[in-house]
C-alpha positions, 0 to 999 in steps of 0.5 A: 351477257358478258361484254368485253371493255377495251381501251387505250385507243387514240391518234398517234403518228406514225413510228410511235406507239400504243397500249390497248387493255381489255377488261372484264374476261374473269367474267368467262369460265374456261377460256381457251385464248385471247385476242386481238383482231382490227377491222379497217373500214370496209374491210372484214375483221381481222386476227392481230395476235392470240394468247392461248391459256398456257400462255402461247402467243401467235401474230399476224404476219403485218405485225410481227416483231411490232405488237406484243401480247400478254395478260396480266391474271392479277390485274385481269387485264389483256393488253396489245402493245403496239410499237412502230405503228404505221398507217394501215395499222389503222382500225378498230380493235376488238378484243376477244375471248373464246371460252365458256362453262357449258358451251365454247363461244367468242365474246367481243369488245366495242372496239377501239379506235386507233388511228395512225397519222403519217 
């Protein structure tokens, strides 16, 4: 069972910034995209930001022009740079892969908490 490993969590105030990685995805054949998604308590998690395999970035609307995502083949890392942070960016981040050699699945992180002071 492949895990997905985030990191880069912490408290920060809010205006400053942040850099999530994942790690562990060349574990997974096929991937057809990344992501990031939030889950603030008591709420359902939600999508921050996508990378398809050909490299097409998509963002949730609270984060535009904010985060950005990318990947790094040769470090094999996927990364979440986070600017400008507020404090309803407050959650914990997941990161996730959907790919698969015979069937298409999602895989997930833990989650890392990140945490915005205002």
């Amino acid at each position: 069972q492949v895990q997905l490993v985030e990191s880069g969590g912490g408290l920060v105030q809010a205006g400053g910034s942040l850099r999530l990685s994942c790690a562990n995805f060349e574990l997974i054949f096929n991937i057809k995209a990344m992501g990031w998604y939030l889950q603030a308590p008591g709420q359902r998690r939600e999508l921050v930001a996508t990378i398809t395999s050909g490299g097409s970035t998509d963002y949730a609307d609270s984060v535009k022009g904010r985060f950005a995502i990318s990947r790094d083949n040769a470090k094999k890392k996927l990364y979440l740079q986070m600017s400008t942070l507020k404090p309803e960016d407050t959650a914990v981040y997941y990161c996730n892969a959907n790919g698969g050699l015979v069937v298409q699945r999602d895989y997930w992180g833990q989650g890392t908490q990140v945490t915005v002071s205002s």
